[in-house]
RODO-2510 file (C-alpha; in nm, 4 decimals, decimal comma):
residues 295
     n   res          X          Y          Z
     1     x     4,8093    -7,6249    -5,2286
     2     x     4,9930    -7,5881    -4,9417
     3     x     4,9549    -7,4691    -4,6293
     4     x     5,1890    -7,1702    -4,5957
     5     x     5,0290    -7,0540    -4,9391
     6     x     4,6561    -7,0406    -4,7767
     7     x     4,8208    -6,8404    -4,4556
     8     x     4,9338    -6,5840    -4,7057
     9     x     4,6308    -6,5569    -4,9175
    10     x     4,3847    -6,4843    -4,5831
    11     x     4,6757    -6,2137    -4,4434
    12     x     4,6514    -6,0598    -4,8543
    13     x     4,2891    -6,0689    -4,8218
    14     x     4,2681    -5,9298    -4,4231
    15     x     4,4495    -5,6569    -4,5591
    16     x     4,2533    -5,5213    -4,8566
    17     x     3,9932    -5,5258    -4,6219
    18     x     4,1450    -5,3423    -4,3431
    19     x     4,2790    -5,0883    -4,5819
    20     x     3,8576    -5,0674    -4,7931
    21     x     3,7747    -4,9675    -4,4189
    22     x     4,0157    -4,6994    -4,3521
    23     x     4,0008    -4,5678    -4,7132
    24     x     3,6121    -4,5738    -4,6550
    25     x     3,6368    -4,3654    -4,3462
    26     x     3,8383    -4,0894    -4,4814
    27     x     3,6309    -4,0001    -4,7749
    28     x     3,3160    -4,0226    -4,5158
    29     x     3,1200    -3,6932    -4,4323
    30     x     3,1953    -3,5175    -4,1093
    31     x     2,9376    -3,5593    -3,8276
    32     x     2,9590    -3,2344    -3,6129
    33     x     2,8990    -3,2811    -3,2594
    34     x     2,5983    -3,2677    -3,0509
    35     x     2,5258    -2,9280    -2,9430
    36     x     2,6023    -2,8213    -2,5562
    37     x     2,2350    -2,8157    -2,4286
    38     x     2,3270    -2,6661    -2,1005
    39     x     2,4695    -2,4029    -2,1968
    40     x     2,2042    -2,2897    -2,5124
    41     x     2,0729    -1,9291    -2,4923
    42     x     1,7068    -1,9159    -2,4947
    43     x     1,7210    -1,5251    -2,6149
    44     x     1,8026    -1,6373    -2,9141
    45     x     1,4598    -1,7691    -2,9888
    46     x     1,2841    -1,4659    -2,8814
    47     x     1,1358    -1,5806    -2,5213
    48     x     1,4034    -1,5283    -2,2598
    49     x     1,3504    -1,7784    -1,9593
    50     x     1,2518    -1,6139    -1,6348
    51     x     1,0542    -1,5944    -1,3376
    52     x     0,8923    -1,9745    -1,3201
    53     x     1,0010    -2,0738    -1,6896
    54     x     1,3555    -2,0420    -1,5838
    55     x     1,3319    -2,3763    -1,3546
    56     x     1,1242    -2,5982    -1,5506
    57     x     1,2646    -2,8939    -1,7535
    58     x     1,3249    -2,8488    -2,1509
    59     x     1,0717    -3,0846    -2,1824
    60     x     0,7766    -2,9072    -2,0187
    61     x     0,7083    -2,7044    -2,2948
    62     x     0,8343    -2,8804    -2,5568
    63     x     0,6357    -3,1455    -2,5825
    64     x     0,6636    -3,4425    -2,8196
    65     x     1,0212    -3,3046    -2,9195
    66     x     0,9046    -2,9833    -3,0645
    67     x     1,1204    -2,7628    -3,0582
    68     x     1,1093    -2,5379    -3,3905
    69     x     0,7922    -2,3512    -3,3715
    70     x     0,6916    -2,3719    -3,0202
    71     x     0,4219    -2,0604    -2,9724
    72     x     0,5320    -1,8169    -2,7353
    73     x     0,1976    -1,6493    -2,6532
    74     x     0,0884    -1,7728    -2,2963
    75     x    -0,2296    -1,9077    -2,4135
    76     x    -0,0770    -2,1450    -2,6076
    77     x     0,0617    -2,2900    -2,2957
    78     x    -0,1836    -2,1644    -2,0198
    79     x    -0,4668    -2,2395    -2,2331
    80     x    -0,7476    -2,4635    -2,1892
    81     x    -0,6954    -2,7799    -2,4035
    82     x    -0,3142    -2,7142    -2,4640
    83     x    -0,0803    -3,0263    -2,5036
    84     x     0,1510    -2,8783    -2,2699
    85     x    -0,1227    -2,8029    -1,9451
    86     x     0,0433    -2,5178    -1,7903
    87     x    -0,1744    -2,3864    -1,5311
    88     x    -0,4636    -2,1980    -1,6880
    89     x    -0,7343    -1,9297    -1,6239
    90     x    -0,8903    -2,0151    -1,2561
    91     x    -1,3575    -2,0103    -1,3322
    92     x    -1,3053    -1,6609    -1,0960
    93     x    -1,1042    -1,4555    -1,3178
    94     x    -1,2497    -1,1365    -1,4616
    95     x    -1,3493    -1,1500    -1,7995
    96     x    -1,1132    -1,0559    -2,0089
    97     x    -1,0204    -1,1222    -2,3765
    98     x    -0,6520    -0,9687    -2,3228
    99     x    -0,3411    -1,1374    -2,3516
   100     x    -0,1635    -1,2966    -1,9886
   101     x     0,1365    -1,0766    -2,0308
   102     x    -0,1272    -0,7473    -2,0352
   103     x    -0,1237    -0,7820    -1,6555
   104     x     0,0558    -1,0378    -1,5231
   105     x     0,4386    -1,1587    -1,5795
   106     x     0,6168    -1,4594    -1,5345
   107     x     0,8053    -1,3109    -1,2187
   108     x     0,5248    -1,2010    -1,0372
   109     x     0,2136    -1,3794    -1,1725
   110     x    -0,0383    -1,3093    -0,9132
   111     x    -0,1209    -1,0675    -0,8065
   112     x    -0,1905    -0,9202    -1,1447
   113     x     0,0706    -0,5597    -1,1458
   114     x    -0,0126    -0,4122    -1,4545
   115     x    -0,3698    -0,4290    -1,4842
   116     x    -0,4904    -0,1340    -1,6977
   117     x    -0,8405    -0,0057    -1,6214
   118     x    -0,9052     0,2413    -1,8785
   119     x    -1,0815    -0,0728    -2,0716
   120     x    -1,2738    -0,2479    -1,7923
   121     x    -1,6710    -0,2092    -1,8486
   122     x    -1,9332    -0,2643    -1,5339
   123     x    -1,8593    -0,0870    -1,1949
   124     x    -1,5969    -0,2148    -0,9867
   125     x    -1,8174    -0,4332    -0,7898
   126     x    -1,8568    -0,6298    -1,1278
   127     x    -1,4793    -0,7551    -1,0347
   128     x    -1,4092    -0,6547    -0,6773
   129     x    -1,6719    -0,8578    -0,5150
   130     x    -1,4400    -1,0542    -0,2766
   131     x    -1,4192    -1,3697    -0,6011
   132     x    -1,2906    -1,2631    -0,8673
   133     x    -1,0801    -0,9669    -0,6587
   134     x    -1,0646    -0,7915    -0,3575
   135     x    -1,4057    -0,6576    -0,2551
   136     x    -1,4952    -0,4594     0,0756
   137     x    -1,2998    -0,5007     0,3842
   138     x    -1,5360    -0,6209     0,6968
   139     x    -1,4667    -0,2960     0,8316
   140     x    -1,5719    -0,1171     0,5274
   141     x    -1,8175     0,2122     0,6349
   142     x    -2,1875     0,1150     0,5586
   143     x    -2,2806     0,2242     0,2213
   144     x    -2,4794     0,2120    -0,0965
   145     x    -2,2269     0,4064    -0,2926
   146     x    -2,0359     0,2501    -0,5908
   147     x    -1,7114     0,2317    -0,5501
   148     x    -1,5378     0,4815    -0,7600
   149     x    -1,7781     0,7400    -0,5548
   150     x    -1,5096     0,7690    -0,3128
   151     x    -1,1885     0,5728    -0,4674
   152     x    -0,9543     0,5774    -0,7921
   153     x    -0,7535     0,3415    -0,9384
   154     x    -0,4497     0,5123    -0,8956
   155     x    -0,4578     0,5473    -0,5242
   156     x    -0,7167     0,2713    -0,4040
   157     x    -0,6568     0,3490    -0,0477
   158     x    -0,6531     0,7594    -0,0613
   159     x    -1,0375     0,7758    -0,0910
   160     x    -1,1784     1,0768    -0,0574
   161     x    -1,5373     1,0315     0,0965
   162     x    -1,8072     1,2696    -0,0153
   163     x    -2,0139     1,3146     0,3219
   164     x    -2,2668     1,4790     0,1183
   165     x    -2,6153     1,2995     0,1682
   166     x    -2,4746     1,1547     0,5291
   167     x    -2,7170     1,1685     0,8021
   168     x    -2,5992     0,9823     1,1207
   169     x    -2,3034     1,1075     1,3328
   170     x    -1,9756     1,1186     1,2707
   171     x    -1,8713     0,8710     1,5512
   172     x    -2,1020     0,6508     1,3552
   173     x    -1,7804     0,5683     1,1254
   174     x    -1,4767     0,7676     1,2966
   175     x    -1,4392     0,5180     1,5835
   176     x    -1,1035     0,3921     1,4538
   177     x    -1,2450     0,0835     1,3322
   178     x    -1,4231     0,1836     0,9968
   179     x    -1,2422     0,5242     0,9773
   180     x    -1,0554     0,7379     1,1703
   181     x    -1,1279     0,8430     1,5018
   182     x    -1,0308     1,0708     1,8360
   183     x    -0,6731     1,0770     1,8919
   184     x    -0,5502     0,9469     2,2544
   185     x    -0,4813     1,3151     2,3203
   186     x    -0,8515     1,4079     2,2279
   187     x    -1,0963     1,6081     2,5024
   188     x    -1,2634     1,3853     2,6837
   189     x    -1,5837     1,2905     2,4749
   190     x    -1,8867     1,0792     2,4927
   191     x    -2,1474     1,3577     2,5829
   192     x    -2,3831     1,5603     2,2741
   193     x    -2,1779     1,8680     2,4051
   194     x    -1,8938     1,6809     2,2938
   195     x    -2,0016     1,5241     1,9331
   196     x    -1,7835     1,5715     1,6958
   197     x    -1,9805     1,8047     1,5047
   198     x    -2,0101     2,0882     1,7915
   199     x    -1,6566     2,1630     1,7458
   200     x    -1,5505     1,9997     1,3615
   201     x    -1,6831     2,1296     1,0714
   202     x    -1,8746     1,8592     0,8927
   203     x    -1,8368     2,0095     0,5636
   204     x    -1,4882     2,0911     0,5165
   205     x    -1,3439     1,7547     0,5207
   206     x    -1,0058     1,8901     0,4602
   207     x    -0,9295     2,0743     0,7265
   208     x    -1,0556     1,8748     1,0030
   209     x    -0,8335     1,9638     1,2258
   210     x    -0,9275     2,3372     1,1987
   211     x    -1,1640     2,2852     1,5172
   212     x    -1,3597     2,5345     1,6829
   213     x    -1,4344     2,4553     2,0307
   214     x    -1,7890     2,5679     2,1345
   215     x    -1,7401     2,6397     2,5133
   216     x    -2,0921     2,8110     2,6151
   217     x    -2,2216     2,4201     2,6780
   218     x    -1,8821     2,3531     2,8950
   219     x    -1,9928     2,3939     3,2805
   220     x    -1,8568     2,0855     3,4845
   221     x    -1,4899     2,1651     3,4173
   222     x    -1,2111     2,4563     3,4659
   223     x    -1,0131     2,5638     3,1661
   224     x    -0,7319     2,3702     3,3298
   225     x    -0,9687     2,0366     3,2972
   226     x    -0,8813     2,0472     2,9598
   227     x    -0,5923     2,3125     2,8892
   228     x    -0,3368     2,1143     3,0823
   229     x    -0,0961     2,0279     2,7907
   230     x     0,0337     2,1486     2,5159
   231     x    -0,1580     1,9910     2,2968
   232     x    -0,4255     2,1952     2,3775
   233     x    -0,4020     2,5691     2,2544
   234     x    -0,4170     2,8408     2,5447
   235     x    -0,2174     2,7577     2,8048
   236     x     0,0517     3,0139     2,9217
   237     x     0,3969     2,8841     2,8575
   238     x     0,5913     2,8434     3,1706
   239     x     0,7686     3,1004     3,2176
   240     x     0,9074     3,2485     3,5723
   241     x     0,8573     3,5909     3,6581
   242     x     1,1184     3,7372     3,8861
   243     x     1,1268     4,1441     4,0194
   244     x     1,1876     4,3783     3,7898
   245     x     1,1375     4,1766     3,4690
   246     x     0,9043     4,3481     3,1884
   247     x     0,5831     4,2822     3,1480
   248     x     0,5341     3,9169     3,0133
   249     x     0,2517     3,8550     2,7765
   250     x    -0,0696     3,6990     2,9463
   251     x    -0,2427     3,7405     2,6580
   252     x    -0,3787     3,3100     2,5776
   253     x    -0,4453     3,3464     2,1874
   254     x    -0,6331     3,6658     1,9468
   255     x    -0,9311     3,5281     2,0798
   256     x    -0,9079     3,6268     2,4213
   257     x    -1,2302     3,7203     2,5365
   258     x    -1,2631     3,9485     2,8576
   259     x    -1,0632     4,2474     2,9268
   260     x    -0,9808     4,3819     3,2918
   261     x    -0,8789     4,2862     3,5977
   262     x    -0,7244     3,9412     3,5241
   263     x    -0,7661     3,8164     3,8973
   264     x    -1,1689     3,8243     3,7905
   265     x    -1,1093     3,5028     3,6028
   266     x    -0,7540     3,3765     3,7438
   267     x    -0,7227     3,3210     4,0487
   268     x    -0,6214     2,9987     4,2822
   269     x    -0,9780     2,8862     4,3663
   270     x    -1,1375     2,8686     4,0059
   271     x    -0,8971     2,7644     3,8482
   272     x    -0,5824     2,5083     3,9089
   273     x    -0,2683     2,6321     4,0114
   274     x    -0,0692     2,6025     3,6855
   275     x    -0,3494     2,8404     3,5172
   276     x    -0,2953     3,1442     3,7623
   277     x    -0,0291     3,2693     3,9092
   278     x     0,2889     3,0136     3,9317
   279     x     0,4355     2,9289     4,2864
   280     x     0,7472     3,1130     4,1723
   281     x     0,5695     3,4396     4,1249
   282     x     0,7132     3,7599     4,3414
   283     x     0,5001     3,8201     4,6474
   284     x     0,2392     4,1266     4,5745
   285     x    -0,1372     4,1905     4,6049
   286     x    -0,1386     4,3878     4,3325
   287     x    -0,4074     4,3537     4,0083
   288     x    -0,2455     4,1526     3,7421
   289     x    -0,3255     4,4006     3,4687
   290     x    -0,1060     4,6359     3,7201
   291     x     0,2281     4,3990     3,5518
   292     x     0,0497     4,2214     3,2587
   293     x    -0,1296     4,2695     2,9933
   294     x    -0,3609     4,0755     2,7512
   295     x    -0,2422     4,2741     2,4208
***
């Protein structure tokens, strides 16, 4: 056997083998290719990624390379005891045998938006007690009262306090601290003449600012003591008189108590200057009920 006739019979054989390969791999099933990961739609399996899921690694929740069948509830996650130890129920929540997504959602997680409190049992203080939720402020009015006394839980901060039963002063809680208070513009005040109750009715608490001033107690100052701006109702607007105008009202409001001689009351000794009779006024002695009149 020669040696040209062994060349030939390993290039024969080289090639039935080459040509067994390439027959073998076109008669081979198809392998499709690996699915684009990146850009997978989450929809599709019924729990769209937002909010804090939408940043966390494929691998988070799928644990163990689940990923058929993963629950979708948030206890299943959130839950004590779950293999994927998402952050779970903190020992100060309220009771509650509700599912997460009843109140909170995966945007804005705490605080808890859509709590529904048509099913909570107890009084509020069984939740808001500063733990579990917010309780009283520290500059909460001193009381015994349950909460929903004076509050809703459609408009928390609109409470409408029932005075009824209240014995101490009003200043007691309007100091602008607990509750509101005397305005900047306010009388001057600190005096029992001067309470708030002498002028303020303390039993219709919505019209407050309905005051009626009581002035028989009022002896240490002039109407102008007080009556010096516009907040205050009664003074005379300024107007200038010149000769020959009409008769300008001097009448201060419908409850103008003394009729007569005007001078009796207004005149540049009693009173200030800008409550009698302005520095632009014609010259004349005569009564002011001779020009004006209180009607």
């Amino acid at each position: 056997m020669t040696q040209d006739f062994i060349l030939r019979q390993r290039i024969r054989a080289g090639v039935h083998a080459l040509a067994a390969l390439l027959l073998g791999l076109a008669f081979a099933p198809s392998v499709s290719a690996a699915p684009a990961h990146a850009n997978f739609d989450h929809l599709t399996t019924g729990f769209e990624l937002t909010g804090q899921h939408r940043d966390l690694p494929c691998e988070s929740c799928h644990v163990n390379a689940m990923f058929q069948g993963t629950p979708k509830d948030c206890g299943a996650c959130h839950g004590i005891g779950s293999l994927v130890r998402g952050t779970s129920k903190p020992a100060s929540h309220i009771l509650s045998t509700d599912q997460c997504g009843a109140c909170h959602t995966p945007i804005a997680w705490n605080p808890a938006v859509n709590f529904d409190h048509t099913q909570a049992r107890g009084s509020c203080s069984t939740c808001h007690n500063g733990t579990m939720a917010q309780g009283k402020g520290p500059t909460h009015i001193v009381t015994d009262l349950e909460c929903d006394a004076c509050h809703t839980t459609l408009s928390w901060a609109g409470a409408m306090f029932t005075h009824v039963g209240v014995t101490s002063g009003c200043a007691t809680c309007h100091d602008n601290v607990h509750a509101t208070g005397p305005t900047a513009n306010h009388i001057p005040i600190g005096t029992p003449m001067t309470a708030c109750e002498s002028c303020h009715s303390p039993t219709n608490y919505t019209n407050w600012l309905g005051a009626t001033m009581n002035h028989l107690a009022v002896t240490a100052l002039s109407c102008a003591g007080c009556h010096q701006t516009a907040s205050f109702l009664g003074m005379h607007p300024s107007t200038d008189t010149t000769a020959g105008d009409s008769r300008p009202s001097a009448k201060l409001d419908p409850l103008h108590p003394t009729t007569g001689d005007c001078s009796q009351c207004h005149d540049t000794t009693t009173f200030s200057q800008s409550a009698s009779r302005p520095a632009s006024h014609i010259p004349t002695s005569a009564p002011c009920l001779q020009c004006h009149t209180t009607a």
